[in-house]
Z-matrix of the N, CA and C atoms (Angstrom, degrees):
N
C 1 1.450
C 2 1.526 1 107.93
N 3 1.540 2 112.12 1 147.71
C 4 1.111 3 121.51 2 -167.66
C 5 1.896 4 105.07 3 -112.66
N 6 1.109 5 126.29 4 110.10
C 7 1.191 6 104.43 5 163.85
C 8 1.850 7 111.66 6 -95.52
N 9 1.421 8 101.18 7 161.25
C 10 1.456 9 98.01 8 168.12
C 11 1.164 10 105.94 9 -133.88
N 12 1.391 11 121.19 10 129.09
C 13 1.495 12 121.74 11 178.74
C 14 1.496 13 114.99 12 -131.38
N 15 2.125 14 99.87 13 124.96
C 16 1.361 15 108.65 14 -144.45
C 17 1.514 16 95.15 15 -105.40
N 18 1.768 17 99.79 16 139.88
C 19 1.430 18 108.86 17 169.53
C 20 1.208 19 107.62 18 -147.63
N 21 1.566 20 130.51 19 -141.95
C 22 1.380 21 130.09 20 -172.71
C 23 1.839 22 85.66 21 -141.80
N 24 1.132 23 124.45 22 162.35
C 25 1.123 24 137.70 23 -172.27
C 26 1.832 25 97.21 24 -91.65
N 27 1.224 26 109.56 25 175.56
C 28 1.266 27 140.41 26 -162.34
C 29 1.890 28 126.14 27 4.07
N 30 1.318 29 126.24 28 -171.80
C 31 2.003 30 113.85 29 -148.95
C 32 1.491 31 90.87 30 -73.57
N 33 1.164 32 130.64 31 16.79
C 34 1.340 33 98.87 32 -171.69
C 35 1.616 34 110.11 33 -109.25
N 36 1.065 35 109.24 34 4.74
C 37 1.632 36 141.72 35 145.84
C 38 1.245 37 145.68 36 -76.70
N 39 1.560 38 110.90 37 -38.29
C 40 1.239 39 133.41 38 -174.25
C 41 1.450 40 122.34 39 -21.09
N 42 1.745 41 103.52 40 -47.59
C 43 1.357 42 107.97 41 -164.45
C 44 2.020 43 119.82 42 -117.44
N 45 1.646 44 73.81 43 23.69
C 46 1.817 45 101.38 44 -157.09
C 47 1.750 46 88.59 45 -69.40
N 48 1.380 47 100.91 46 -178.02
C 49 1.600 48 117.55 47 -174.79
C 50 1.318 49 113.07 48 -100.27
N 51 1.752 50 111.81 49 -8.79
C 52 1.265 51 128.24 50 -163.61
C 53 1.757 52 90.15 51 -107.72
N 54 1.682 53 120.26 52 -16.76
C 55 1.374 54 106.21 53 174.19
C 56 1.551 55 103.86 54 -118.19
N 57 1.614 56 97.22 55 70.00
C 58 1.974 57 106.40 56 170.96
C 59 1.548 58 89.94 57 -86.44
N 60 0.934 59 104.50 58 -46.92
C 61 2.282 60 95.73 59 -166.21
C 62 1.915 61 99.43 60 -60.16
N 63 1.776 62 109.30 61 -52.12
C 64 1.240 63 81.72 62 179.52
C 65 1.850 64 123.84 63 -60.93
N 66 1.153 65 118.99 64 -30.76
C 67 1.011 66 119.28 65 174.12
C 68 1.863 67 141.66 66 -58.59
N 69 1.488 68 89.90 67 -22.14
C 70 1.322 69 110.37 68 160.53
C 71 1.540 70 129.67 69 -80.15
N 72 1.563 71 120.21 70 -19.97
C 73 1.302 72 148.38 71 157.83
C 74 1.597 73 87.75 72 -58.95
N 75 1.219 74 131.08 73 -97.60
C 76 1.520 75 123.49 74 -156.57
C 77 1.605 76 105.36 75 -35.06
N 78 1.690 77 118.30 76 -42.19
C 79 1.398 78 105.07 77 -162.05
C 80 1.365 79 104.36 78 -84.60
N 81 1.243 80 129.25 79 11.32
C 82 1.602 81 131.91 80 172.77
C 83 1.594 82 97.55 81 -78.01
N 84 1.355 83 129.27 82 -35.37
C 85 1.499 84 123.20 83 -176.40
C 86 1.218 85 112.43 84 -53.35
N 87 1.562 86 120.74 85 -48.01
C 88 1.288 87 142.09 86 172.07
C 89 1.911 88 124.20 87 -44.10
N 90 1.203 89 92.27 88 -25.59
C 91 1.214 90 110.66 89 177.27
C 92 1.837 91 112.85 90 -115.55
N 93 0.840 92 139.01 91 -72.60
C 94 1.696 93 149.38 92 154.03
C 95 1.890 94 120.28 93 -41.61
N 96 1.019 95 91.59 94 -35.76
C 97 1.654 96 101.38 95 172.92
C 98 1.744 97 95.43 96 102.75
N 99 1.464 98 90.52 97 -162.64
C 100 2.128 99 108.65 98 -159.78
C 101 1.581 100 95.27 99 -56.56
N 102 1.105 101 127.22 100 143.21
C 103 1.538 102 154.70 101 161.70
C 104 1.587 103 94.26 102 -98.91
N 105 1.407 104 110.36 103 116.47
C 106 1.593 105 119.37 104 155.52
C 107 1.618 106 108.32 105 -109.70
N 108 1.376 107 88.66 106 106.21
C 109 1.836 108 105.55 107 -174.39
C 110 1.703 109 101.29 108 -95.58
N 111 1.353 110 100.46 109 133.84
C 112 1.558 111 119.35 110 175.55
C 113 1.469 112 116.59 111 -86.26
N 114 1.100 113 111.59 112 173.82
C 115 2.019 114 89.64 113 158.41
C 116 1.801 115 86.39 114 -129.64
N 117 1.077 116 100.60 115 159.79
C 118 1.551 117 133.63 116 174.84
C 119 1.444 118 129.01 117 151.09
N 120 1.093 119 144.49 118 144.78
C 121 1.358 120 126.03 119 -162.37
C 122 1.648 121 95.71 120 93.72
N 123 1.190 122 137.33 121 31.86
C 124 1.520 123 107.74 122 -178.12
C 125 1.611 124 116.05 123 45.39
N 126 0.888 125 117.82 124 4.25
C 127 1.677 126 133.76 125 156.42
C 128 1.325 127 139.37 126 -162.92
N 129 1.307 128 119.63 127 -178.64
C 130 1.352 129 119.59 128 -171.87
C 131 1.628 130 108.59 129 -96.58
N 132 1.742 131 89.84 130 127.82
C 133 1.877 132 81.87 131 -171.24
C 134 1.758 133 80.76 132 -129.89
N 135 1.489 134 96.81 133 174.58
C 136 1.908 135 118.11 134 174.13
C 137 1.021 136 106.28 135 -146.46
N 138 1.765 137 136.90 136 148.57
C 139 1.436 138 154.22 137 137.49
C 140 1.215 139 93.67 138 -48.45
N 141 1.280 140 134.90 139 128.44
C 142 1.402 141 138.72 140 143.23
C 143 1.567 142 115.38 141 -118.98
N 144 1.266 143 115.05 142 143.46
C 145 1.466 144 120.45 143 168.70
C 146 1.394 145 123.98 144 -104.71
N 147 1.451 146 108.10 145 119.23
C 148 1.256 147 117.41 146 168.60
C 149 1.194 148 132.15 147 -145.50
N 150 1.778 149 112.20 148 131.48
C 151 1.564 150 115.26 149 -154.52
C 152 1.299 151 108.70 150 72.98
N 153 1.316 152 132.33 151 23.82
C 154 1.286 153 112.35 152 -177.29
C 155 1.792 154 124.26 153 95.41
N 156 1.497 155 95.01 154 -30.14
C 157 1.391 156 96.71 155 -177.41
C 158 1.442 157 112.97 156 -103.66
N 159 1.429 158 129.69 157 -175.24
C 160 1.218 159 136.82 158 160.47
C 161 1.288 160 145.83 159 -126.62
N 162 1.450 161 99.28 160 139.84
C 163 1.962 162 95.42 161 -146.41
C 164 1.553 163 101.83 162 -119.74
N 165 1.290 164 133.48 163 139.00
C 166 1.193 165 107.88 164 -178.36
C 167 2.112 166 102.50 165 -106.80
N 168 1.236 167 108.81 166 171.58
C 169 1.389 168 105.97 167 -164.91
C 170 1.741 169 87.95 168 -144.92
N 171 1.767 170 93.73 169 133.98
C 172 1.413 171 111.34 170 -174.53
C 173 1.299 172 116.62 171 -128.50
N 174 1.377 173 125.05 172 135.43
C 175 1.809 174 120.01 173 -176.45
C 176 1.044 175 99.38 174 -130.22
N 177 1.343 176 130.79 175 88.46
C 178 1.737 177 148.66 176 179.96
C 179 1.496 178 87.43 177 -33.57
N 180 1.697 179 123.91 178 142.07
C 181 1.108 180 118.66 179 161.77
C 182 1.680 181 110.27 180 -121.35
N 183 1.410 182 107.21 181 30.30
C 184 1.200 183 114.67 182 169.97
C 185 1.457 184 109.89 183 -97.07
N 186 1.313 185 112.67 184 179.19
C 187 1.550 186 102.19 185 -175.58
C 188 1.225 187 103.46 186 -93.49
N 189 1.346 188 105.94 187 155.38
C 190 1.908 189 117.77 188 176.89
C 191 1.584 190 118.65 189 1.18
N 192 1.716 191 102.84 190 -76.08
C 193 1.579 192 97.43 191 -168.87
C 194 1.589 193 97.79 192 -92.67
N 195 1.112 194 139.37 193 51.94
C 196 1.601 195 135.52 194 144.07
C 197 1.654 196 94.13 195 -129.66
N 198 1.506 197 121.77 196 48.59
C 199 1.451 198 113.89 197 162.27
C 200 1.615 199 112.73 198 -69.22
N 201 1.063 200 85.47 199 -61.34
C 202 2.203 201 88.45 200 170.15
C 203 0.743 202 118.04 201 -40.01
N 204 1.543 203 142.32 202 -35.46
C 205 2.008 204 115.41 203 161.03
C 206 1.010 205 107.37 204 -50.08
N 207 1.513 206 145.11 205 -61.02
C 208 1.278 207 138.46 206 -147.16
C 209 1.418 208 91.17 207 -75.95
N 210 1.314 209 143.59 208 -42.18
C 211 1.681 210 124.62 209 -172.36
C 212 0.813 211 96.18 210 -92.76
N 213 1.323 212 149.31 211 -36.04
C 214 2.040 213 123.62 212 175.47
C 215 1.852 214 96.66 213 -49.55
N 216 1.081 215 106.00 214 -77.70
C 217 1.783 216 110.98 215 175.36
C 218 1.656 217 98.50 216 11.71
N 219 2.034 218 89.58 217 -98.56
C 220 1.018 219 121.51 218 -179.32
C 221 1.312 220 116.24 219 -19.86
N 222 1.619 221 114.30 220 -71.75
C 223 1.583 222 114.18 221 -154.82
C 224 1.710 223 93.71 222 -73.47
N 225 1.259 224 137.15 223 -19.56
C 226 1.406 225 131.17 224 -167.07
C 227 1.332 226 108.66 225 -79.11
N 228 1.649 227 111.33 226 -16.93
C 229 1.954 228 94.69 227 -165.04
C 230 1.463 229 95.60 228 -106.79
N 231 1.607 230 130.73 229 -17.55
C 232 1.582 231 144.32 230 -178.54
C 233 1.956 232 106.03 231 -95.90
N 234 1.375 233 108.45 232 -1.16
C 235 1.596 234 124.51 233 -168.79
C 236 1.607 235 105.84 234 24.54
N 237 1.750 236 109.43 235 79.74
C 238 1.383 237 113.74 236 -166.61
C 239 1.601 238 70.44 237 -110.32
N 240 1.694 239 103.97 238 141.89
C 241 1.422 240 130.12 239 155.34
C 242 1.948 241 125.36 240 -63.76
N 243 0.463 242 119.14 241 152.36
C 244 1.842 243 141.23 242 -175.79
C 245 1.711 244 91.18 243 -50.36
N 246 1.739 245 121.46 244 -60.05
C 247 0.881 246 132.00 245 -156.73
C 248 2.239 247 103.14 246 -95.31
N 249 1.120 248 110.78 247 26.52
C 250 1.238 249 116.87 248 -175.36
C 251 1.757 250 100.27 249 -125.66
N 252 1.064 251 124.19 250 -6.90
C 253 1.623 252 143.54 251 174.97
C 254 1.166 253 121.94 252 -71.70
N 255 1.488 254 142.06 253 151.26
C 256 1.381 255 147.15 254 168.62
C 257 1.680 256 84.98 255 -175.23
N 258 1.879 257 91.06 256 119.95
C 259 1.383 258 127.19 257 167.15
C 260 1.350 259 97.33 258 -103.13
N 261 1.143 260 100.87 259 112.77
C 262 1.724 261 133.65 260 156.81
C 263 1.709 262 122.57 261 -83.77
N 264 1.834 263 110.89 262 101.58
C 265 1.504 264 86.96 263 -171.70
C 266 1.604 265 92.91 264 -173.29
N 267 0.973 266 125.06 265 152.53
C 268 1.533 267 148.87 266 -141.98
C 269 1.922 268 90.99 267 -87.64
N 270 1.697 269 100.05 268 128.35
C 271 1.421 270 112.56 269 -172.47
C 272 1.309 271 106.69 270 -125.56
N 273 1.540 272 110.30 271 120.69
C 274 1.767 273 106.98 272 174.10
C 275 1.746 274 122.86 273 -93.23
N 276 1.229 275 105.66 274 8.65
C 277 1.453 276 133.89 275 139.44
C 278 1.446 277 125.53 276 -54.61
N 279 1.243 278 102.43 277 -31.85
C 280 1.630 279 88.72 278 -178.16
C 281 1.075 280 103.89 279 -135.50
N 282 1.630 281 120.90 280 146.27
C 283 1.287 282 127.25 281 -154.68
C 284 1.728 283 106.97 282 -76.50
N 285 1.218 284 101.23 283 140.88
C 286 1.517 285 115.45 284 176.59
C 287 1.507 286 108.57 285 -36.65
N 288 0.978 287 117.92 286 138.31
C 289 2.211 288 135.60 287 -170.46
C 290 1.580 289 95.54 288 71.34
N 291 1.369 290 119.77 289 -3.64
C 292 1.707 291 97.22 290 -171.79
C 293 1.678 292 101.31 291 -75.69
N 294 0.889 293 124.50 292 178.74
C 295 1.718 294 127.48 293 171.26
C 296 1.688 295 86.85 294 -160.76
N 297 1.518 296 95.15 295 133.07
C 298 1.463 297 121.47 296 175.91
C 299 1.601 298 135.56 297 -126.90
N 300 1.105 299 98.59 298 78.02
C 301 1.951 300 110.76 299 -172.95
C 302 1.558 301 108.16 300 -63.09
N 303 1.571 302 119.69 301 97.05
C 304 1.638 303 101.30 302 -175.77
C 305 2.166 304 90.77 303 -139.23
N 306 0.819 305 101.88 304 -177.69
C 307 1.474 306 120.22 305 -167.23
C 308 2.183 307 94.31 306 -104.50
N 309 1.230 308 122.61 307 153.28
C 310 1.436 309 106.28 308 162.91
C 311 1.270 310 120.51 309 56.28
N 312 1.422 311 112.13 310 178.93
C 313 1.245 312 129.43 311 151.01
C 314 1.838 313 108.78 312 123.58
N 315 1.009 314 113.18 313 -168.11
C 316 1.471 315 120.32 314 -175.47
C 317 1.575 316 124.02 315 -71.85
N 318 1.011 317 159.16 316 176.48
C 319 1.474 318 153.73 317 178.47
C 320 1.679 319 99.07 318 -99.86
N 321 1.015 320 139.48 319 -42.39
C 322 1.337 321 131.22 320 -169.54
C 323 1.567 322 122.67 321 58.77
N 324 1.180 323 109.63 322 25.14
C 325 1.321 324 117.55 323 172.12
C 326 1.795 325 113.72 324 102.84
N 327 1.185 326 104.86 325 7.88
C 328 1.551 327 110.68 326 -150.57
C 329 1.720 328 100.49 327 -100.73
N 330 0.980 329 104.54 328 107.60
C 331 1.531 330 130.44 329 -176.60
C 332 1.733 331 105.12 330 -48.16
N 333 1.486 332 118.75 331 -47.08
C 334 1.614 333 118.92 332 -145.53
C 335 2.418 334 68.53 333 -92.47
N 336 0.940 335 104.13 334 -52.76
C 337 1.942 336 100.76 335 -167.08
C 338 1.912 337 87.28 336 -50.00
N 339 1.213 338 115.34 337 -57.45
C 340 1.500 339 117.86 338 -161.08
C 341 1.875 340 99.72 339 -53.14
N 342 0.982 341 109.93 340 -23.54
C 343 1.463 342 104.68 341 -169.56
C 344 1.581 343 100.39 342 -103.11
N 345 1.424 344 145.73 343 -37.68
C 346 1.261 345 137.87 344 172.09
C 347 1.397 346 112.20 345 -73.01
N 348 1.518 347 129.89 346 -17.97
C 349 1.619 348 136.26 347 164.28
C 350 1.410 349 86.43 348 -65.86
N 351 1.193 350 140.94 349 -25.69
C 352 1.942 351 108.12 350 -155.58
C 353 1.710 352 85.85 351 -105.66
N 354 0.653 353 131.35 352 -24.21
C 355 1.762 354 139.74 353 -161.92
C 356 1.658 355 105.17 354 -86.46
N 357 1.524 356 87.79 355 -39.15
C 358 1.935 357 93.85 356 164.39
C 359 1.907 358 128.82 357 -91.56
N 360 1.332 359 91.12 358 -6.21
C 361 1.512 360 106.18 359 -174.66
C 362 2.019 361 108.37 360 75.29
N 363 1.461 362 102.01 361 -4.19
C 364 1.558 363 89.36 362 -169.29
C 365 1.605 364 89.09 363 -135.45
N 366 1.863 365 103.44 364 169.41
C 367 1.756 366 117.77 365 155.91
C 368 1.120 367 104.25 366 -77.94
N 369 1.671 368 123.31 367 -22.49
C 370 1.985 369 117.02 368 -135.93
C 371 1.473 370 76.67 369 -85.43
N 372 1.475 371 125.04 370 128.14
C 373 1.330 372 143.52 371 134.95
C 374 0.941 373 124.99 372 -161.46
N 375 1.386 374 147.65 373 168.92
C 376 1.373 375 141.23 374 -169.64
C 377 1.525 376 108.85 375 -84.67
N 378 1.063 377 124.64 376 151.19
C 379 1.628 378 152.60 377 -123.83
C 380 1.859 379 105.48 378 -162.63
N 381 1.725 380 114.70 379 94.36
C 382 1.456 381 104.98 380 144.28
C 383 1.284 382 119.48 381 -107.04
N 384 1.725 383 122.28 382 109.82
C 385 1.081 384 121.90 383 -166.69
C 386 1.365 385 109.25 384 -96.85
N 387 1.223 386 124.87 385 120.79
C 388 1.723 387 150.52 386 154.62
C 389 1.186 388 111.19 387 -46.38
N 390 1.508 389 143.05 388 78.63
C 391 1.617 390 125.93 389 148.08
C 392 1.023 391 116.46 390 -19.77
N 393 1.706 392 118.16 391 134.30
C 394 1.247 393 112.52 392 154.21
C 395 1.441 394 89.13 393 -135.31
N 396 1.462 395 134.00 394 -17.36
C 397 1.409 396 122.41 395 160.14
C 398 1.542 397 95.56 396 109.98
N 399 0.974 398 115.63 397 -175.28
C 400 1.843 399 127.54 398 -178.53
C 401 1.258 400 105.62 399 -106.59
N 402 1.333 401 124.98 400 159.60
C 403 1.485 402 119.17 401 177.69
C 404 1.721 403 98.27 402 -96.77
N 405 1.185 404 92.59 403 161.77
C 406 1.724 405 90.55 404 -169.15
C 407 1.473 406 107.71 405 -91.75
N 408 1.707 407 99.67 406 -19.44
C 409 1.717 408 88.20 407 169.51
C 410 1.607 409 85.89 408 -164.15
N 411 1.787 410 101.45 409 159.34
C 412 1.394 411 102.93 410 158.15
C 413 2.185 412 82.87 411 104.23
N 414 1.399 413 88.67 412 159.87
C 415 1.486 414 96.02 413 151.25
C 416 1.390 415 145.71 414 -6.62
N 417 1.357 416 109.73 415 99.85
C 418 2.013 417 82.54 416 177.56
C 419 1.264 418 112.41 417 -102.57
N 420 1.806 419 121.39 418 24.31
C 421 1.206 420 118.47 419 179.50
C 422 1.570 421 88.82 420 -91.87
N 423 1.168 422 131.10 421 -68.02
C 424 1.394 423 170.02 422 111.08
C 425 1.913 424 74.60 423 46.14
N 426 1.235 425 115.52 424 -88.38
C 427 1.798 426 127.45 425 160.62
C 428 1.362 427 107.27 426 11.74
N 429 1.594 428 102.72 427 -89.65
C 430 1.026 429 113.82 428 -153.17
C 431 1.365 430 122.21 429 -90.29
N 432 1.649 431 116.96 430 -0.22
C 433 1.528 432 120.71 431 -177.20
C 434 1.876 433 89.84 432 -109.62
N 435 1.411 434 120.85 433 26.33
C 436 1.161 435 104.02 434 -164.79
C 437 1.208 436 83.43 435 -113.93
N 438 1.836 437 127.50 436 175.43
C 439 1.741 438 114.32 437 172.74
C 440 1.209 439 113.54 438 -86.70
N 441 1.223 440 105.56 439 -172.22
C 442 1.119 441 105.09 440 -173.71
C 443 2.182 442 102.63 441 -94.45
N 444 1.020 443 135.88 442 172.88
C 445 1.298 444 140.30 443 -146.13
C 446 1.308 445 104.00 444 -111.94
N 447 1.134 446 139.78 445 146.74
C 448 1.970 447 139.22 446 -153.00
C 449 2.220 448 86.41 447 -71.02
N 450 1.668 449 97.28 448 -34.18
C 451 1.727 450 78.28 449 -161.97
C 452 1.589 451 100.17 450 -74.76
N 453 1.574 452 127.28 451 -10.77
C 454 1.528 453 110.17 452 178.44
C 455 1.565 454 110.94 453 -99.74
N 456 1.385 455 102.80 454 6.73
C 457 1.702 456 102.29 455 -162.95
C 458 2.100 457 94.47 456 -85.41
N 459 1.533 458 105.03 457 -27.91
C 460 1.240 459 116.95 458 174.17
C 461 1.561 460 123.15 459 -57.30
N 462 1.066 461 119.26 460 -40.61
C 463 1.531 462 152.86 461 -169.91
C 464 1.449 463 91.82 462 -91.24
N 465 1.449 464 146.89 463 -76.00
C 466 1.388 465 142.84 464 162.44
C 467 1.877 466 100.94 465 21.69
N 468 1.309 467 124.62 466 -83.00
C 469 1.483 468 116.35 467 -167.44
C 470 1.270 469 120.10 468 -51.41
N 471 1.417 470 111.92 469 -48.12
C 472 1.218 471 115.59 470 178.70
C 473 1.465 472 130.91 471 -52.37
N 474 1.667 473 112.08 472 -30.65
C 475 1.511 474 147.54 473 170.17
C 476 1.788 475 83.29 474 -53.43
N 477 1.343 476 107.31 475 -92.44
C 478 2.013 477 116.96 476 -168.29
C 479 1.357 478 97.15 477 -48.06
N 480 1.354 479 123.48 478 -41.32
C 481 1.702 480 105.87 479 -178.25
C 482 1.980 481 99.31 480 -38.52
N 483 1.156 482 108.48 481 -68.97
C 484 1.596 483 136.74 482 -177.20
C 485 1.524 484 92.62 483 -15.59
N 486 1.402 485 87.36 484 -90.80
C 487 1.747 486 112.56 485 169.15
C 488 1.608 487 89.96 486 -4.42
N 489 1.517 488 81.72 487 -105.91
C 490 1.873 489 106.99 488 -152.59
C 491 1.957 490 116.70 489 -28.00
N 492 1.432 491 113.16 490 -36.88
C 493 1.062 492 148.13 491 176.36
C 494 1.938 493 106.52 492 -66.37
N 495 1.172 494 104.85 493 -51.18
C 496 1.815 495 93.24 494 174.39
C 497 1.609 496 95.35 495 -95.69
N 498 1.548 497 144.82 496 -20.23
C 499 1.378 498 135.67 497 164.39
C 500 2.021 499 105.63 498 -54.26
N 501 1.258 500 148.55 499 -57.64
C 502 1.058 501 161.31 500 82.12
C 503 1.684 502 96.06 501 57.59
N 504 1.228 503 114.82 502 -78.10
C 505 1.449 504 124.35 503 -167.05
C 506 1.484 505 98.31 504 -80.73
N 507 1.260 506 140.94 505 13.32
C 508 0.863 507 123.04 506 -160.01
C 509 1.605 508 90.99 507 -140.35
C-alpha cells in the first residue's frame, strides 16, 4: 500500500491548511514510531512496517499541482497498482474535525488530486479527506495556504486521532 500525503514544500507552509496530509504524516510517528524518509521521487518517501506488512509512505516535494510526478515516479519504480493508493489531503468540502475515507469522486477544486487524477488517467482511488471546512468569506486560495487558527490548531490531534483510527480500520 501506497499512502500519499499532500502538502506544499518548505516552513512557509508548514502549518498551512493545504499541509493537513503533510501534517498527519508527522503525527503517524507518534503513533507507529521513527519514519526514515529518503528523498527520491521528487519527494521524501519510507518502507514502513505495519502489522506485519509493508506500506510505503510518500510526501510529494513538489508543489500542490505537480503532485503526480512524485506518485507516477513512485508507483513506477516499486510497480504499485492504482488500487494499492490512499491520498491523504486537506478538504474544504468537509467540515473542519470531519475526516472522510471514500473511494473516487470529484476534485473539488484541489490542485495536488487534479494533478495525480491526470498522471493516473482516473479520480477512482482511495481518498483520506481532512476537513478544513470553507472559509466563510474572502479567498479560498488565501484559505487554504493560510494556518490554521490557535482555536483549530488545539483540536488538530483529535482530527489525526480520527484519521489514524478509520486509516487502521481500513
Amino acid at each position: 500500500m501506497l499512502l500519499v500525503f499532500l502538502g506544499n514544500p518548505g516552513s512557509r507552509y508548514k502549518l498551512s491548511r493545504h499541509n493537513f496530509g503533510f501534517m498527519f504524516a508527522d503525527y503517524l510517528e507518534s503513533r507507529i514510531g521513527k519514519i526514515l524518509w529518503n528523498n527520491k521521487f521528487k519527494g521524501e518517501w519510507s518502507k514502513v512496517e505495519i502489522n506485519s506488512k509493508q506500506h510505503f509512505f510518500l510526501k510529494p516535494q513538489t508543489f500542490m499541482n505537480k503532485s503526480g510526478e512524485s506518485v507516477q515516479a513512485m508507483m513506477a519504480f516499486f510497480k504499485i497498482g492504482i488500487n494499492e493508493i490512499i491520498v491523504i489531503h486537506d478538504d474544504i468540502e468537509t467540515g473542519f474535525e470531519d475526516v472522510v475515507f471514500k473511494k473516487g469522486g470529484g476534485l473539488a477544486g484541489h490542485n495536488g488530486l487534479r494533478s495525480i487524477s491526470k498522471v493516473l488517467g482516473t479520480n477512482d482511488y482511495m481518498r483520506l479527506k481532512l476537513g478544513t471546512g470553507r472559509p466563510s468569506k474572502g479567498d479560498v486560495s488565501s484559505f487554504v495556504l493560510g494556518n490554521f487558527n490557535d482555536d483549530e490548531q488545539i483540536v488538530l490531534p483529535v482530527v489525526f486521532d480520527k484519521a489514524f483510527n478509520l486509516l487502521k480500520d481500513f
